[in-house]
TILO-822069 format. One line per field, with one value per residue: residue in one letter; chain; x, y, z negated of N, C-alpha, C, O, CB in turn. Coordinates in steps of 0.2 Angstrom, whole numbers, plus 5000, padded with zeros to 4 digits. Glycine has a CB too. Layout:
N
aa: c(a  ...)
ch: c(A  ...)
nX: c(X  ...)
nY: c(Y  ...)
nZ: c(Z  ...)
caX: c(X  ...)
caY: c(Y  ...)
caZ: c(Z  ...)
cX: c(X  ...)
cY: c(Y  ...)
cZ: c(Z  ...)
oX: c(X  ...)
oY: c(Y  ...)
oZ: c(Z  ...)
cbX: c(X  ...)
cbY: c(Y  ...)
cbZ: c(Z  ...)
This chain:
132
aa: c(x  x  x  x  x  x  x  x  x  x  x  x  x  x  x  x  x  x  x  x  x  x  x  x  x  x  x  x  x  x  x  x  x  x  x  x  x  x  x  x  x  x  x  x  x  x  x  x  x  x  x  x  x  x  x  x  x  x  x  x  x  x  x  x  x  x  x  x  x  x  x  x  x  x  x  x  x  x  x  x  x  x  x  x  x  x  x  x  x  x  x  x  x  x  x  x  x  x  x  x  x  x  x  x  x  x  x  x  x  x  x  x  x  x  x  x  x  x  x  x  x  x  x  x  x  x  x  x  x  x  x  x)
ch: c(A  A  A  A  A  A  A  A  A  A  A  A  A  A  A  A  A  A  A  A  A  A  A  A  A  A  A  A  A  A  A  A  A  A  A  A  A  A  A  A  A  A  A  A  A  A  A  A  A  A  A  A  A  A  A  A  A  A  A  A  A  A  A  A  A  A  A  A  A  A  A  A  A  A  A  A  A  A  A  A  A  A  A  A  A  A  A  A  A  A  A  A  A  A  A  A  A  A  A  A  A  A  A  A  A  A  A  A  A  A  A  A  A  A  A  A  A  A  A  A  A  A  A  A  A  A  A  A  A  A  A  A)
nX: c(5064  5065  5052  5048  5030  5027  5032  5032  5030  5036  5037  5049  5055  5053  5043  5030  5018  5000  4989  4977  4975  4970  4951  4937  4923  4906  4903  4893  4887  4881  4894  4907  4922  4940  4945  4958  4968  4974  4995  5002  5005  5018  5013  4998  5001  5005  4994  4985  4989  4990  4975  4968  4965  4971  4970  4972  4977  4968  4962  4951  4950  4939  4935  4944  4942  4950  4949  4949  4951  4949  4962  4963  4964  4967  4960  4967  4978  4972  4968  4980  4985  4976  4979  4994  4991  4985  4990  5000  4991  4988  5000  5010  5023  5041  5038  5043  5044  5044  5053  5048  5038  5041  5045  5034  5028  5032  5034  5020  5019  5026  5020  5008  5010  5017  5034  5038  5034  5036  5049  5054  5046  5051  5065  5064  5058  5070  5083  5095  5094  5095  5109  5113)
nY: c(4993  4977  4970  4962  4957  4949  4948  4946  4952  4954  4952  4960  4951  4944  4934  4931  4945  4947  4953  4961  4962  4947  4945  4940  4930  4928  4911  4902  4892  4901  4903  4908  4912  4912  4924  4923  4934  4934  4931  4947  4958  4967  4967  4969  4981  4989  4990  4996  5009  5015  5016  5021  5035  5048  5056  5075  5088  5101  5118  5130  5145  5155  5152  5148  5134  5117  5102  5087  5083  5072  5075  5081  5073  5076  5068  5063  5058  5049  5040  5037  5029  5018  5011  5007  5001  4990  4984  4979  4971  4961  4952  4942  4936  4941  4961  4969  4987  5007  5019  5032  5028  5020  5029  5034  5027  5022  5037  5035  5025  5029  5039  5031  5021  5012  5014  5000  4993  5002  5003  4989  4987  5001  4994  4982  4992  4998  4993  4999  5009  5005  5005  5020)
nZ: c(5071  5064  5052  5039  5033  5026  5015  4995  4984  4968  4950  4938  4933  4939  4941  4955  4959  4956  4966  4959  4943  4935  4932  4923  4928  4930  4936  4950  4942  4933  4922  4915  4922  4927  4937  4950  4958  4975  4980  4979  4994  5005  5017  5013  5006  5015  5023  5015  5011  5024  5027  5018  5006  4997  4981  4981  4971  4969  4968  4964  4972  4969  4954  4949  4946  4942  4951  4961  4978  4992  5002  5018  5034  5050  5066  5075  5067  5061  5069  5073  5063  5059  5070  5067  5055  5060  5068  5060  5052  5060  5064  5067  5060  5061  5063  5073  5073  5074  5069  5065  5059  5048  5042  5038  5032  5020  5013  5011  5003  4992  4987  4983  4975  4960  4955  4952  4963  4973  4978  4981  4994  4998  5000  5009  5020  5021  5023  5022  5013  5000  4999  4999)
caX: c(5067  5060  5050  5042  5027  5023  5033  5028  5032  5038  5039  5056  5059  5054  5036  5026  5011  4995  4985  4975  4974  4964  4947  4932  4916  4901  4903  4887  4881  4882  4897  4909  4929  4945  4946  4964  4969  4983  4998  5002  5011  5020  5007  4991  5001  5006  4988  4979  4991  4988  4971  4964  4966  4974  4966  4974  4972  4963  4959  4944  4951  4937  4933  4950  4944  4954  4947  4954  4948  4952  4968  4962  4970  4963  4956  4972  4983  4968  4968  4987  4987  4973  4983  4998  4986  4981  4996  5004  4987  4989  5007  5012  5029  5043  5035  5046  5041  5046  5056  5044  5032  5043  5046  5026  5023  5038  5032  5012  5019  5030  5016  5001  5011  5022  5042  5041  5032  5040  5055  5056  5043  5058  5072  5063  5056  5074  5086  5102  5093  5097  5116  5114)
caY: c(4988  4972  4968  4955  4962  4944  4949  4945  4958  4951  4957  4962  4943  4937  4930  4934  4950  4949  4960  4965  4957  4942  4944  4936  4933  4922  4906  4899  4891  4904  4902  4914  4909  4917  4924  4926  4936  4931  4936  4955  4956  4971  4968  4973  4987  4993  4994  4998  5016  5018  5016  5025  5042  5050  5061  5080  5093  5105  5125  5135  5151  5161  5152  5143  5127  5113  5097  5082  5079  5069  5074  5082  5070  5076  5061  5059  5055  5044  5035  5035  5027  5013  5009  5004  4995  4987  4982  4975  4966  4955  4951  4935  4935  4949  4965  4979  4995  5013  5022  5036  5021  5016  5034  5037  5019  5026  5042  5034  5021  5033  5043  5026  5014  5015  5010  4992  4994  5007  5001  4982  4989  5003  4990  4981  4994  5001  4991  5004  5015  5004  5008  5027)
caZ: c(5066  5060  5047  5038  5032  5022  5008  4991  4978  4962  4942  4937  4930  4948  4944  4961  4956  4960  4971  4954  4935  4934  4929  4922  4933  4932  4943  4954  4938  4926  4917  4913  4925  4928  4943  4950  4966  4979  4978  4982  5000  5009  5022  5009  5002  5020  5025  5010  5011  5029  5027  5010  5007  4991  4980  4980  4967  4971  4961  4967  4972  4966  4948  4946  4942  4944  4955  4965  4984  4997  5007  5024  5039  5057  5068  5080  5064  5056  5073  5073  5053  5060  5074  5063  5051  5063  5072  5054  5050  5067  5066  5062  5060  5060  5069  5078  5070  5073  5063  5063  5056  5043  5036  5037  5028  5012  5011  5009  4995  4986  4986  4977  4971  4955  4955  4956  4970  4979  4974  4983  4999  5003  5002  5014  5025  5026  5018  5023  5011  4996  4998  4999)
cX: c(5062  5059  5046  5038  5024  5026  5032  5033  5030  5038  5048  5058  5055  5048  5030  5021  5005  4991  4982  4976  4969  4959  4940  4925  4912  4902  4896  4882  4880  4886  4904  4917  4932  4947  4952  4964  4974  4988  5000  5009  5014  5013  5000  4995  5000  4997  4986  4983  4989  4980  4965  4967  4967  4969  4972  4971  4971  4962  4955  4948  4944  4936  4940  4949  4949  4950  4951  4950  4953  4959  4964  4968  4964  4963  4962  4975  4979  4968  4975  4988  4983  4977  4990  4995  4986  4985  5001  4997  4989  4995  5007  5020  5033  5039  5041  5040  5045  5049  5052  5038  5033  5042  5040  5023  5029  5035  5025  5013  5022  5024  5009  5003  5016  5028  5041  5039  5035  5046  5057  5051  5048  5064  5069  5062  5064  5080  5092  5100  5095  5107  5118  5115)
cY: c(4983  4970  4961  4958  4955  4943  4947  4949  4953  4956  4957  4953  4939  4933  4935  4940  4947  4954  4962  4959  4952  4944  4938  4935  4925  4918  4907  4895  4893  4905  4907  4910  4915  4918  4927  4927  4932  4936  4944  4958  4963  4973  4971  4982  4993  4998  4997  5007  5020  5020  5018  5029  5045  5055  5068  5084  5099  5114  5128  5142  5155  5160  5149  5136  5122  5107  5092  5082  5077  5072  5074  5079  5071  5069  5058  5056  5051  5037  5031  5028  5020  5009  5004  5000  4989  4980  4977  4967  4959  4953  4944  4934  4942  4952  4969  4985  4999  5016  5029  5033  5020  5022  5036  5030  5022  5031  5040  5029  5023  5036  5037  5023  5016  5010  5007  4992  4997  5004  4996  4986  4993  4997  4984  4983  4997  4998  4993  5009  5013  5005  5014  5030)
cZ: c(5065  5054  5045  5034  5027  5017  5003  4986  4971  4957  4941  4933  4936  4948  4949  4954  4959  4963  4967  4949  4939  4930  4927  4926  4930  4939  4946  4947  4935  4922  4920  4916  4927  4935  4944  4958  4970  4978  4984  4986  5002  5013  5020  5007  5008  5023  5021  5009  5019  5032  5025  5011  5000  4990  4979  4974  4970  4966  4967  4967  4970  4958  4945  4945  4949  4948  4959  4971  4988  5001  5016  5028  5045  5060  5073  5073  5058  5062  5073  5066  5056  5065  5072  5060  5054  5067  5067  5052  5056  5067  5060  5058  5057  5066  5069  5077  5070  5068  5060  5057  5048  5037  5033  5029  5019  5010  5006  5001  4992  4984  4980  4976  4967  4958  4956  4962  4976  4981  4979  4989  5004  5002  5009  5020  5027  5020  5019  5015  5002  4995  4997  4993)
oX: c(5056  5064  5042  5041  5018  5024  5028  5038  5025  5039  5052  5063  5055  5046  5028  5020  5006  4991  4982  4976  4966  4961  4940  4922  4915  4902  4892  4876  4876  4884  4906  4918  4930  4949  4954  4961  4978  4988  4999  5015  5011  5009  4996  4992  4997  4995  4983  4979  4986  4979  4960  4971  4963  4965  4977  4965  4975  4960  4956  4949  4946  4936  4942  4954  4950  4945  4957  4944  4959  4957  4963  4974  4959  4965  4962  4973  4981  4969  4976  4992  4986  4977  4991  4997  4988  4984  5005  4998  4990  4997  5005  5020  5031  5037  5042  5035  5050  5047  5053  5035  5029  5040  5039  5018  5027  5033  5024  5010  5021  5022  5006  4999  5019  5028  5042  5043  5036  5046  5061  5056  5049  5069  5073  5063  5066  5081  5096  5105  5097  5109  5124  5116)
oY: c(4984  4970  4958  4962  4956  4939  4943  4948  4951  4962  4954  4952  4933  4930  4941  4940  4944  4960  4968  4953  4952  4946  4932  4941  4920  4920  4912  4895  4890  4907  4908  4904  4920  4914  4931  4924  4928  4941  4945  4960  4967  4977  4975  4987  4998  5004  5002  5011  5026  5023  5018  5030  5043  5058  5067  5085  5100  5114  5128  5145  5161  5165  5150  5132  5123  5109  5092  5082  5078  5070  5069  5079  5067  5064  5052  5050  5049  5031  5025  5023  5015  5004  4999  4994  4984  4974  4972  4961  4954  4952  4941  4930  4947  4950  4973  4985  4998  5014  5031  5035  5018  5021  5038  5030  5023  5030  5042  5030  5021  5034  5040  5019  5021  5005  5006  4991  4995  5002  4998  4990  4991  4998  4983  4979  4997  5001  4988  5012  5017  5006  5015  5036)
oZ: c(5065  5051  5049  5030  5025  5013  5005  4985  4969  4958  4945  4931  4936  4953  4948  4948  4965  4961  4968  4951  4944  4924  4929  4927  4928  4945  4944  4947  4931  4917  4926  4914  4929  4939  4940  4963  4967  4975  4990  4984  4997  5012  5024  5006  5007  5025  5023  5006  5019  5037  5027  5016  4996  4994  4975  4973  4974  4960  4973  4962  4970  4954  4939  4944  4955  4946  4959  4969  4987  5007  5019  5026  5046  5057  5075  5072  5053  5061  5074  5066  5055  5063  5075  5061  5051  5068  5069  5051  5055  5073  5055  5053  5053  5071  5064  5079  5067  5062  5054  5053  5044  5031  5028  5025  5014  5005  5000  4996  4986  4978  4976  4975  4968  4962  4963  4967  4982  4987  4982  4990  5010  5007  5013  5025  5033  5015  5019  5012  4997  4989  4995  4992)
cbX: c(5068  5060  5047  5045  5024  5022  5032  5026  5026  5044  5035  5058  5057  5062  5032  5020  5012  4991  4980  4968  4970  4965  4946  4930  4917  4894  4904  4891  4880  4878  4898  4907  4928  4952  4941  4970  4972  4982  5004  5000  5006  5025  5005  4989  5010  5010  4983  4980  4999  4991  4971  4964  4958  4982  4960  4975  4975  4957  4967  4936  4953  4930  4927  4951  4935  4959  4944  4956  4944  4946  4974  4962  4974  4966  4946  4979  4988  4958  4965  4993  4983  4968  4984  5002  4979  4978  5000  5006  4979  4987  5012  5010  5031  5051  5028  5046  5037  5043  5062  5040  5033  5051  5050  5020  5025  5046  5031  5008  5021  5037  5014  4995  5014  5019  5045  5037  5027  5042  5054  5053  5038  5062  5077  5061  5050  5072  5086  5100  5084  5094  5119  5109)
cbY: c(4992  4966  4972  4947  4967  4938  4952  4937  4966  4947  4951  4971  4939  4928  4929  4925  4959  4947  4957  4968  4962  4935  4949  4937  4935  4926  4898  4892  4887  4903  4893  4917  4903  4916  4927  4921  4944  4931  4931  4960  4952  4968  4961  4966  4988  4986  4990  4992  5016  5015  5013  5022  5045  5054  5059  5082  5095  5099  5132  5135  5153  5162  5147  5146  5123  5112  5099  5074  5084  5066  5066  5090  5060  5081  5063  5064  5060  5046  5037  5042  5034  5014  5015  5007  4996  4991  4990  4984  4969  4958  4960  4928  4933  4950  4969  4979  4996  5015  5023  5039  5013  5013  5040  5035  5006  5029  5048  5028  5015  5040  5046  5024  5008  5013  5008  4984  4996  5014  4999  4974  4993  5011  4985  4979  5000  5010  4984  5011  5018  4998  5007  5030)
cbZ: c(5060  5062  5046  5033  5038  5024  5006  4990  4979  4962  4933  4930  4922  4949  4936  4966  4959  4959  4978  4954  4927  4931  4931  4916  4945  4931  4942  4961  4936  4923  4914  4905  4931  4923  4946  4947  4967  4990  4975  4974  5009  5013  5025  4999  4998  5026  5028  5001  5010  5032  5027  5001  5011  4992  4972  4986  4960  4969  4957  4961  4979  4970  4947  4939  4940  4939  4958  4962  4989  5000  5006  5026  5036  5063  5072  5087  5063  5053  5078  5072  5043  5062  5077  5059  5049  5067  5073  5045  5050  5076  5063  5067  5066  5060  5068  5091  5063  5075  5065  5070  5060  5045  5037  5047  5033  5014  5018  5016  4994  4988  4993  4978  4976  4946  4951  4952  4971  4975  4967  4978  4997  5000  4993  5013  5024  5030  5016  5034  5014  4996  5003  5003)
């Protein structure tokens, strides 16, 4: 299926998001300016799931306690997840991506992004699925 992976994910009244809030930083001369991000694409969400690693909970079988660690992912299917990254980063246009691809990249942003995000990412990864 093709994708456009240049997207731009909007607020529920259609103003573009950014990639984070604006913050404040010190410029080059010392003074205090709003720094604003670009706006926040398919293509950043795509990689930034295939790329980072969820925290899982976690219980200690012998004390109980509770913890978060990283999500064990063996090294073929870290190479496979780079591989797609990789593949979406270099794309200039629409890309031809698998359908195995697609359901891996849904599952990754159901899983770290809230609603809105989810939300407009699946109607574009698989825009059958908004009818169902």
């Amino acid at each position: 299926m093709k994708i456009d992976f240049n997207y731009k994910f909007t607020d529920p009244d259609g103003t573009p998001m950014p990639e984070r809030p604006p913050e404040m930083v010190k410029n080059d001369k010392g003074e205090m300016e709003e720094k604003k991000y670009p706006t926040f694409t398919l293509r950043k969400a795509c990689i930034n799931v295939l790329l980072g690693s969820r925290l899982v909970e976690t219980t200690c079988p012998k004390c109980k306690y509770q913890f978060d660690k990283p999500e064990e992912i063996d090294g073929e299917e870290k190479l496979k997840r780079y591989q797609i990254a990789m593949k979406i980063q270099n794309s200039k246009g629409l890309l031809d991506i698998g359908t195995k691809d697609i359901e891996l990249l849904k599952t990754r942003i159901a899983l770290l992004y809230p609603t809105i995000t989810s939300g407009q990412a699946w109607t574009i990864l698989d825009p059958h699925s908004e009818k169902k």
